[in-house]
C-alpha positions in Angstrom: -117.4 32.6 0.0 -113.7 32.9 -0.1 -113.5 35.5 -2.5 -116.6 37.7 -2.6 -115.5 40.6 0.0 -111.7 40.6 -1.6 -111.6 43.3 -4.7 -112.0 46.4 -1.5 -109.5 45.9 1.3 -105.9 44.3 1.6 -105.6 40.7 2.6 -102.1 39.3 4.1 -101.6 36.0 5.1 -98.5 34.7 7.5 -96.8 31.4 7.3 -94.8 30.2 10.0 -93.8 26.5 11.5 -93.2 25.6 14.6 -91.2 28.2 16.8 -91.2 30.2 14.1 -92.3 33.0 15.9 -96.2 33.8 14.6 -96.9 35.5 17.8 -93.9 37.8 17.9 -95.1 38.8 14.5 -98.3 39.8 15.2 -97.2 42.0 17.9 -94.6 43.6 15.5 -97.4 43.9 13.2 -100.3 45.7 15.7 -96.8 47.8 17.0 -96.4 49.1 14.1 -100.1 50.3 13.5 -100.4 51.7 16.9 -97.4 53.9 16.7 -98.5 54.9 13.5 -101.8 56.5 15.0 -104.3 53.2 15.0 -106.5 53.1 18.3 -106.5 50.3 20.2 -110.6 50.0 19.7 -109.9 50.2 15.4 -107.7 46.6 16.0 -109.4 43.1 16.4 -107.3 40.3 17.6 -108.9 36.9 17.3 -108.0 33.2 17.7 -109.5 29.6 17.8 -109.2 28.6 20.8 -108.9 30.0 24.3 -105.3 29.0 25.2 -104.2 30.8 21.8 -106.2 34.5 23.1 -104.8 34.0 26.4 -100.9 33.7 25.4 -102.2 36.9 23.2 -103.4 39.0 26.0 -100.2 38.3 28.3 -98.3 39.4 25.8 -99.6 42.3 24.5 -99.6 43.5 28.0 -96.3 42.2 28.6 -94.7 44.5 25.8 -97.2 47.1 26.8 -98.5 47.4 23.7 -102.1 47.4 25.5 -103.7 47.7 29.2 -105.1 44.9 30.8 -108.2 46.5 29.9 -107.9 46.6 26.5 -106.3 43.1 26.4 -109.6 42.1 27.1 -111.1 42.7 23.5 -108.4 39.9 22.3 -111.2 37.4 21.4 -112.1 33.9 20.5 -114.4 33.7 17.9 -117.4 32.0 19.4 -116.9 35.2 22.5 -116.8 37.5 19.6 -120.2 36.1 18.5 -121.6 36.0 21.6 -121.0 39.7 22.2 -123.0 40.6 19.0 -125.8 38.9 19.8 -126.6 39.8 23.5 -126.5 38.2 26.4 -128.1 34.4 26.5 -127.9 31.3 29.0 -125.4 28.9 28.0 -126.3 25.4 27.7 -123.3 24.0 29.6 -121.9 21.1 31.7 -125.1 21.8 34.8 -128.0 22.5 31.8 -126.6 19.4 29.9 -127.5 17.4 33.4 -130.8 19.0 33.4 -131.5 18.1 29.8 -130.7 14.3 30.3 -132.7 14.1 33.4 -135.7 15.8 31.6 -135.7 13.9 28.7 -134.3 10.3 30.2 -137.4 10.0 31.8 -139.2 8.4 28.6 -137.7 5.0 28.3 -139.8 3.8 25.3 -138.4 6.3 23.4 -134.9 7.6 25.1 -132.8 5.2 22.9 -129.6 5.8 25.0 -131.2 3.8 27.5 -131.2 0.6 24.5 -134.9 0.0 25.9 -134.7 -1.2 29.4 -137.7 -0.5 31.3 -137.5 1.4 35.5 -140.1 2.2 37.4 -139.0 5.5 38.9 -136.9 8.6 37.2 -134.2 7.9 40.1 -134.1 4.4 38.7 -133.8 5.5 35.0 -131.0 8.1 36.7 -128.9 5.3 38.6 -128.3 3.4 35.2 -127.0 6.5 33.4 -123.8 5.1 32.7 -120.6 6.5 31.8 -121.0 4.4 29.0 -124.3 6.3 28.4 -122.8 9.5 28.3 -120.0 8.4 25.6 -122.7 7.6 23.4 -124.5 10.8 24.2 -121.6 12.7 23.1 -121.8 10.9 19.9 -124.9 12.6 19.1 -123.6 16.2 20.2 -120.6 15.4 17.8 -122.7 14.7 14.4 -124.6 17.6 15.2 -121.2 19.7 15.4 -119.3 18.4 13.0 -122.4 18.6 10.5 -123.1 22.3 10.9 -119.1 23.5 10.8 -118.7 21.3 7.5 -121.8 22.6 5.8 -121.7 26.2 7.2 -124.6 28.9 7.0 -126.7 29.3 4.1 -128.3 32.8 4.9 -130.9 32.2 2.1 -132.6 29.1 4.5 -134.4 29.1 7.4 -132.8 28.0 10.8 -134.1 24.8 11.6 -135.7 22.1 9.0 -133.0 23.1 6.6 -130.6 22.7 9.5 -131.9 18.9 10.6 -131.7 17.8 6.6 -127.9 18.9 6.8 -127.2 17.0 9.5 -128.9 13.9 8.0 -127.2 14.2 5.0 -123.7 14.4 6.7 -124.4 11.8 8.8 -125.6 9.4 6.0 -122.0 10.3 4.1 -119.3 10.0 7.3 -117.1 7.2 7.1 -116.6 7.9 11.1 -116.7 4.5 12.8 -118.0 6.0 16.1 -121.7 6.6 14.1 -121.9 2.9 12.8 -124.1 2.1 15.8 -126.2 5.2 15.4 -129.5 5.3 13.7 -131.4 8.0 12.1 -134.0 7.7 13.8 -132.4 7.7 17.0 -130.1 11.2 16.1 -133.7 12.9 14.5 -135.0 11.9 18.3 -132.0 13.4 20.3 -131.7 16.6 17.8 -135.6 17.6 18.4 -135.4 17.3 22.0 -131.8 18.8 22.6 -133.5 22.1 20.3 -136.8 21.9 22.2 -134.9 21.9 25.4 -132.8 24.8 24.4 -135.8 26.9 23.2 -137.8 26.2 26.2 -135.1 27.1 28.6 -133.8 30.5 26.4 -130.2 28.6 25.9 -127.7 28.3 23.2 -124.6 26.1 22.6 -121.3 27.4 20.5 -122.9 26.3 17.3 -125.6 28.5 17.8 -123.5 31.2 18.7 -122.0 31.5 15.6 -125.2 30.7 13.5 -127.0 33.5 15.3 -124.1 36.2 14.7 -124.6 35.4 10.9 -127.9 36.7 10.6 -128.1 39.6 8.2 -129.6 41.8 11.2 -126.9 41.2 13.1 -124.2 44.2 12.5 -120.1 43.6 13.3 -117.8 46.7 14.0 -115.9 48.3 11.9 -112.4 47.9 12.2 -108.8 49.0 10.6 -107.2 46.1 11.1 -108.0 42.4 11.9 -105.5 39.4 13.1 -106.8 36.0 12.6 -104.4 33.7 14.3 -104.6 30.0 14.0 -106.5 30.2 11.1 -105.3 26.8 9.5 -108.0 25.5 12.6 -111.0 27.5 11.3 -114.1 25.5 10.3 -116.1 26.7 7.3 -119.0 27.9 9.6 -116.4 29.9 11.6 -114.6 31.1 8.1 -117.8 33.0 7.4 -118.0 34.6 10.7 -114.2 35.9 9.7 -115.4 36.7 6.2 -118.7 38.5 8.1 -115.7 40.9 10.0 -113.7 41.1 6.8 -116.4 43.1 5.0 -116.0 46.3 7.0 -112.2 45.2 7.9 -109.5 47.6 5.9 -106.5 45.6 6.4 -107.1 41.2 7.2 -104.1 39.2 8.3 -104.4 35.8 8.4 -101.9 33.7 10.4 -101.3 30.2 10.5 -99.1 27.2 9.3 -101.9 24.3 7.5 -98.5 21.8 8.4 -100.4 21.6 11.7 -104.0 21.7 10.7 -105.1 19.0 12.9 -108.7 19.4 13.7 -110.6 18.4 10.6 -112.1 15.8 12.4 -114.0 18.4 14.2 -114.7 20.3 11.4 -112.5 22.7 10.3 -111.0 23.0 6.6 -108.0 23.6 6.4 -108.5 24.1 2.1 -110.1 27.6 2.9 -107.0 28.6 4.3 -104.5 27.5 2.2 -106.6 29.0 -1.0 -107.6 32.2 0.3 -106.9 34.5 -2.3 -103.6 36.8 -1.5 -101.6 38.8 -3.6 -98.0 37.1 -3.6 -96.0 40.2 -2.1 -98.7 40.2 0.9 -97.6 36.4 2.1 -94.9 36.8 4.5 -93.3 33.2 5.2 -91.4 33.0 8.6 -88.1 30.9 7.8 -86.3 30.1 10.7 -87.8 28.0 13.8 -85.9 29.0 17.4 -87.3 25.9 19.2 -86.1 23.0 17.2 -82.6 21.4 17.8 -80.6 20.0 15.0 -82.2 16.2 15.3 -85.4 16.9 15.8 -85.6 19.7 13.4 -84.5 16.7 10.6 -87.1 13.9 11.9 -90.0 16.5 12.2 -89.7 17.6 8.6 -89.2 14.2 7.5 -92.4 13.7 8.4 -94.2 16.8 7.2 -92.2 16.3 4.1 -95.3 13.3 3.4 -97.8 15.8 3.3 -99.0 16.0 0.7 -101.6 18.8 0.8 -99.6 21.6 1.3 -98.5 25.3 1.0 -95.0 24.4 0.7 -93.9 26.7 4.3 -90.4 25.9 4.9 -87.8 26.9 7.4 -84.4 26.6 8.9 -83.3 25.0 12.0 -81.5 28.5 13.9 -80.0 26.8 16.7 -78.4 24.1 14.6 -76.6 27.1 12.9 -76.1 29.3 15.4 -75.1 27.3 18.6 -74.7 23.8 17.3 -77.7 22.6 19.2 -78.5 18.9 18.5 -80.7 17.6 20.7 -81.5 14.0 21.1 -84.0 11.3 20.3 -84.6 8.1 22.4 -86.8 5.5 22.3 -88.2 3.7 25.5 -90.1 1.0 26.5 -91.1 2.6 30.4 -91.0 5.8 31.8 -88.6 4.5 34.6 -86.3 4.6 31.8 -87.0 8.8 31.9 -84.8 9.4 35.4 -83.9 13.1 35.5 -87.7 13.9 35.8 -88.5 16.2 38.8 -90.6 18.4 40.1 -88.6 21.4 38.3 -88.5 19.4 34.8 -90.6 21.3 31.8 -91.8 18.1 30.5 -94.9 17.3 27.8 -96.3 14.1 28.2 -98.6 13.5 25.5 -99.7 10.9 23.1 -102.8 10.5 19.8 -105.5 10.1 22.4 -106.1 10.9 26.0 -106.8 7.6 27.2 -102.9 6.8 26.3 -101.9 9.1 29.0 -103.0 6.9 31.5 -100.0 5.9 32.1 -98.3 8.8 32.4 -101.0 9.9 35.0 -100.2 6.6 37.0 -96.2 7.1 36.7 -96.2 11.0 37.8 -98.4 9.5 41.4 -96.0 7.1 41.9 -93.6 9.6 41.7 -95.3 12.3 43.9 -95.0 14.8 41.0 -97.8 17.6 40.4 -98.7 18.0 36.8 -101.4 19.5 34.7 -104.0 18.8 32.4 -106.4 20.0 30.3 -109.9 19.9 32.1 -112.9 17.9 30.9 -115.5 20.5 32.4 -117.5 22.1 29.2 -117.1 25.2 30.8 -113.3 25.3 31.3 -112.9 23.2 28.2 -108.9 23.6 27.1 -107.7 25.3 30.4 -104.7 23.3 32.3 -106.0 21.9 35.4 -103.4 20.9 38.2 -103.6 17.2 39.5 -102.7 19.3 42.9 -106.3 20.5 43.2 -107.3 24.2 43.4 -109.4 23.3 46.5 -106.9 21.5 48.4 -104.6 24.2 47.4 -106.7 27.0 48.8 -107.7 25.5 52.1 -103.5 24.4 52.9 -103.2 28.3 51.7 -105.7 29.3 54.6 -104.5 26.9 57.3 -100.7 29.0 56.2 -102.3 32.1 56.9 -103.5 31.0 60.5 -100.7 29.5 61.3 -98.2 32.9 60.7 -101.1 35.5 62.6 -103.3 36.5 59.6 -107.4 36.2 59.2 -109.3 34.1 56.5 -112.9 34.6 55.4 -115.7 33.0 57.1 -116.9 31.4 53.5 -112.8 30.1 53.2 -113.2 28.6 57.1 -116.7 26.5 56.2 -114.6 25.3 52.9 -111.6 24.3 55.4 -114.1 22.8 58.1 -115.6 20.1 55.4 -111.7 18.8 55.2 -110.8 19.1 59.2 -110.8 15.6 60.7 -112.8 13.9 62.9 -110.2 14.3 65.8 -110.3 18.2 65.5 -113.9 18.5 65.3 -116.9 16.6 66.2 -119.5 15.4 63.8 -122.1 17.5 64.8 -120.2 20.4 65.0 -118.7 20.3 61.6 -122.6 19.6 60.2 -123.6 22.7 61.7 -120.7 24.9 60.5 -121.3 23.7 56.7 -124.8 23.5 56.2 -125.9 26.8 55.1 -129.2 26.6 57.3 -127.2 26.1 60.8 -124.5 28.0 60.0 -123.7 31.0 61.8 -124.5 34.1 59.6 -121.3 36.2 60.4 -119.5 33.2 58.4 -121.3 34.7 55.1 -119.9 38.2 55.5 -116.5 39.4 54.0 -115.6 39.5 58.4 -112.1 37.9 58.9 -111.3 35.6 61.6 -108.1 34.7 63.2 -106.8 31.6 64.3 -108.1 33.0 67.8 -111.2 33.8 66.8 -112.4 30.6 65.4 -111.2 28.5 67.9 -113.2 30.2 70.6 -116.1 30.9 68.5 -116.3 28.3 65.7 -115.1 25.2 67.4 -111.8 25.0 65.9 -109.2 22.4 67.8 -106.3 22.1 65.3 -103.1 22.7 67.6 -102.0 25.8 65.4 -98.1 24.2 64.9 -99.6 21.4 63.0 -98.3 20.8 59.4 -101.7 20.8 57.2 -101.3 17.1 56.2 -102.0 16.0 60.2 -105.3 17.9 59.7 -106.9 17.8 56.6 -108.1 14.5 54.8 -109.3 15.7 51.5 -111.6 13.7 48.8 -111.6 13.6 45.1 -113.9 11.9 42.6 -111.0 10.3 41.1 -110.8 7.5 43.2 -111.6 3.9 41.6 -115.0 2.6 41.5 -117.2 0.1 39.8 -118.0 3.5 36.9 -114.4 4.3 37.1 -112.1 1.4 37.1 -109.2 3.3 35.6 -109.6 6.1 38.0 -106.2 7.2 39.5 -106.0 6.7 43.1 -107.1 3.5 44.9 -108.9 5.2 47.9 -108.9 8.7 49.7 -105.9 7.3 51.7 -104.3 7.1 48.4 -105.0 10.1 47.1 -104.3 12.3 50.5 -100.6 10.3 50.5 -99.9 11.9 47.0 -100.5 15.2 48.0 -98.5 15.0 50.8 -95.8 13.8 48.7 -96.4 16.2 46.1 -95.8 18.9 48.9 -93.0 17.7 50.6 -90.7 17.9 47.1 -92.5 20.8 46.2 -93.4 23.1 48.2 -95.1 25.8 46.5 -97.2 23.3 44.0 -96.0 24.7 40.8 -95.4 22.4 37.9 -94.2 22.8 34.3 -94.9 19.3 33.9 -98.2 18.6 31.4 -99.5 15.5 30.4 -102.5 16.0 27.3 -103.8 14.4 23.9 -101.3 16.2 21.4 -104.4 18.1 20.0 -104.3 19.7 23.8 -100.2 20.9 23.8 -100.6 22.2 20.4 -99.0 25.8 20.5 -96.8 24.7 23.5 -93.5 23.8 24.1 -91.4 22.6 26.6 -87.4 21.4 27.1 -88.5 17.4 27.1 -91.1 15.8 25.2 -92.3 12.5 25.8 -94.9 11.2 22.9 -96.4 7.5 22.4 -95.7 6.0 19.5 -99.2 3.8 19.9 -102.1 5.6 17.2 -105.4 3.4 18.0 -108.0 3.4 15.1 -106.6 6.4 14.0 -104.1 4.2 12.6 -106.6 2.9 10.2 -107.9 6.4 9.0 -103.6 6.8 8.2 -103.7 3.4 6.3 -106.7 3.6 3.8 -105.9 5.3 1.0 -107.6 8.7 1.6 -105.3 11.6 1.1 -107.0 14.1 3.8 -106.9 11.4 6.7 -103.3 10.7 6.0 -102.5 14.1 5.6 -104.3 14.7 8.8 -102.6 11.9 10.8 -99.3 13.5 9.5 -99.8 17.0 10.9 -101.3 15.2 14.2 -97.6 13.4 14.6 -95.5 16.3 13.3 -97.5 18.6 16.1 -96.2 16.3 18.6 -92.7 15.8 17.5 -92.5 19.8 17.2 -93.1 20.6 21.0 -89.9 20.1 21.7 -86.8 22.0 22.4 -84.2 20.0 23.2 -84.9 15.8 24.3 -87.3 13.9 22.1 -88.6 10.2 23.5 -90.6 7.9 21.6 -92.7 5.7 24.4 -93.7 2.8 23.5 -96.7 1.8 26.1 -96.9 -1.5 27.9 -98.9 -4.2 26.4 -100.0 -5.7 23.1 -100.3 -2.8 21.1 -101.2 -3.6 17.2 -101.4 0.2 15.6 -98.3 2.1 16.1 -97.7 4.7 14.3 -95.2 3.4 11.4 -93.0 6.6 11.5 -92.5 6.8 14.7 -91.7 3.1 15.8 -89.8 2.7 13.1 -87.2 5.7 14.0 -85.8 3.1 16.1 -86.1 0.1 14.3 -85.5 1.7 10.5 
């Protein structure tokens, strides 16, 4: 695959750690070409993931290199598929619903249910679990992981070809997550997730990619293509990028495999490193601007136990230039971490998300807005603020009224479901937001004053009343019998952290994130706080096998590298058994 497009066109590939500037150099790259006469429409920009073609766009508008317009052709690769083969229905987060209450409804042979017997589909629908739905992701990650490990073979049919794959991978992963699955039970759950989507017209991001690959599907042509991220490609998305290559004079490939951290999703990292390139085409960036003097040393002391690697290396600028050290500290509680605030640029993240719990739990306490990246399938890898966009919107509105302006009817019913008993009856708020009563004008792009809907609309919130006196707001993340680690207590709870949050911050920005490190990869920020505790991935570091411990590796030296100037190690609360060796024993070593 790697090598049978590579005798016609130029191939370069880009090497660059941490802060080493990869971005900068592909928009010195596409500067040059454009000033030397390339249209915009002869370039193709493409990335992994979402957050990567975003910071692209910005800045490529941002240095006017392109419009906003023309940013917009900055791709992923699965959007870059999708736009060769038409337009289809997604199956996402509301079609997955659909498809587990269509084919739930069969006990006897819906294994997720382990058997039980319920006399109605609204019974069988009350026991989906949350439990339920971990193990129904297992399924949707075999299938995944099988078919961007194993790739396209254009010489096979689509679909019995496609389930023996699957099988096969299955029957060889060492992943500790299948040990509890059967064949049977994946053959089951493979045949009706593909029935489901072929009944319906959908397709998933496999299929996306799968589809473009067709031989009748034709790519563009294009002068010049920028792959960046490439150390993250799978081999199914490799061939999509060889696909594009083929009528693609001049491919740059950018990446560092030192942070290659998503085979266990699939990609392969190998194709990357061993893509052929003639030796004066591989530019290696040398110098990273992020690092300080001490983390710069602990980072690469990690890396440096790689073993699978291209040999990238770099210099620490700022220890050179301005005598930048930085600092390292290792704590047992995040009490110990005083100078946060609602202006810090802080990265709290740790090997899996269900570590950050208590980083979740300590910025509450503290009344402190921070983000993270959302669990929604459809907004998968976008920063969501713990300040919510809703609550946002509507204290936004109730601003607007208070200093003379008009809001939307549609922004007033949103506002209404939040008003309080005292400053609107029962009855009346029922008839404002239900879309059968309500008054029709209120669906119209009219605006209405604070006047107006008071003598029209039944509005009776004294208009020099701060929004917190008016508004009691509810969230799904409030503990419950499904949710016992949920982070507030009850509504109370979570209305007297938003009041909080808004009373030291006022205009509910935050620079403060809290993710899995997978989810801050490509970020950085002035203090990073990362847990030392690794969970079973701990056991993947300590057998033996080259390509988990190499993995494990990158997964820690991502983390450590975030950071531009104050390192801490956490160690969480508890009896914690799998640390991760190198970075508990910083401290202790």
């Amino acid at each position: 695959m790697i090598d049978k497009f590579y005798p016609y066109q130029q191939r370069y590939k880009i090497l660059g750690g941490p802060g080493c500037g990869k971005t900068t150099k592909i928009l010195k790259i596409l500067s040059d070409y454009l000033a030397n006469g390339l249209k915009p429409e002869q370039a193709l920009l493409i990335g992994f993931a979402k957050a990567t073609v975003k910071t692209l766009q910005d800045r490529v508008v941002n240095k006017k290199l392109l419009t906003e317009k023309q940013a917009e052709s900055i791709t992923t690769i699965h959007k870059f598929c999708l736009d060769r083969i038409g337009k289809h229905d997604i199956f996402n987060s509301s079609s997955k619903a659909s498809f587990k209450k269509k084919y739930m409804t069969d006990p006897d042979k819906w294994v997720m249910l382990d058997d039980e017997k319920y006399d109605s589909e609204d019974e069988i629908a009350a026991q989906w679990s949350e439990e339920q739905d971990k193990r129904l992701f297992v399924y949707y990650d075999i299938i995944n992981k099988a078919l961007h490990e194993y790739g396209y073979d254009k010489n096979k049919k689509h679909g019995t070809d496609e389930l023996n794959k699957i099988l096969n991978w299955f029957r060889e992963s060492e992943n500790h997550k299948y040990k509890s699955v059967h064949t049977e039970q994946l053959i089951y759950f493979y045949n009706c997730l593909k029935n489901f989507k072929s009944q319906n017209g959908m397709i998933d991001f496999d299929d996306m990619l799968i589809k473009a690959l067709y031989p009748t599907v034709e790519f563009p042509k294009y002068e010049i293509v920028l792959v960046d991220e490439s150390q993250d490609l799978s081999k199914l998305e490799w061939e999509v990028i060889s696909k594009i290559a083929r009528k693609t004079r001049d491919l740059y490939l950018v990446g560092d495999d030192d942070q290659a951290i998503y085979g266990w999703k699939g990609a392969n990292v190998e194709i990357f490193q061993k893509w052929p390139c003639k030796k004066e085409n591989v530019t290696r960036l040398e110098k990273t601007h992020r690092l300080p003097g001490k983390i710069y040393d602990f980072a690469i002391s990690i890396r440096d136990q790689i073993k699978t690697r291209l040999g990238n290396e770099f210099f620490c600028e700022k220890r050179i230039k301005t005598n930048e050290e930085g600092s390292i500290d290792y704590i047992y509680g995040l009490n110990e971490l005083e100078d946060i605030g609602p202006d810090s640029e802080v990265i709290f993240c740790a090997r899996f998300k269900n570590f950050c719990r208590s980083y979740a739990y300590f910025l509450k306490d503290k009344g402190l807005i921070f983000l993270e990246k959302s669990q929604n399938i459809d907004e998968r890898g976008k920063l969501k603020s713990s300040f919510p966009d809703k609550c946002r919107q509507i204290i936004e509105n109730w601003n607007t009224l208070q200093e003379g302006g008009s809001i939307k009817g549609i922004d007033y019913i949103k506002m209404v479901k939040e008003i309080k008993k005292e400053f609107i009856s029962d009855s009346k708020k029922t008839a404002i937001t239900t879309k059968d009563t309500a008054p029709p004008e209120l669906y119209t792009d009219e605006l209405f004053s604070y006047e107006e809907l008071k003598k029209r609309f039944y509005l009776n919130c004294p208009k020099e009343k701060v929004w917190h006196k008016i508004f009691w707001f509810d969230t799904t993340r409030i503990v419950s019998p499904k949710k016992p680690k949920a982070l507030f207590e009850d509504r109370a709870d979570f209305n007297d952290y938003l009041k909080r949050c808004w009373q030291k911050n006022p205009t509910l920005e935050t620079k403060i994130i809290v993710s899995s490190i997978h989810g801050v990869k490509g970020m950085e920020a002035d203090k990073v706080v990362i847990g030392v505790e690794w969970g079973y991935s701990l056991d993947a570091y300590m057998l033996g096998d080259d390509r988990k411990e190499d993995e494990e590796l990158r997964v820690c030296y991502v983390g450590i590298t975030r950071c531009k100037n104050n390192l801490y190690l956490y160690e969480l609360p508890g009896e914690y058994k799998k640390p991760f060796p190198l970075l508990q024993n910083y401290v202790r070593g």
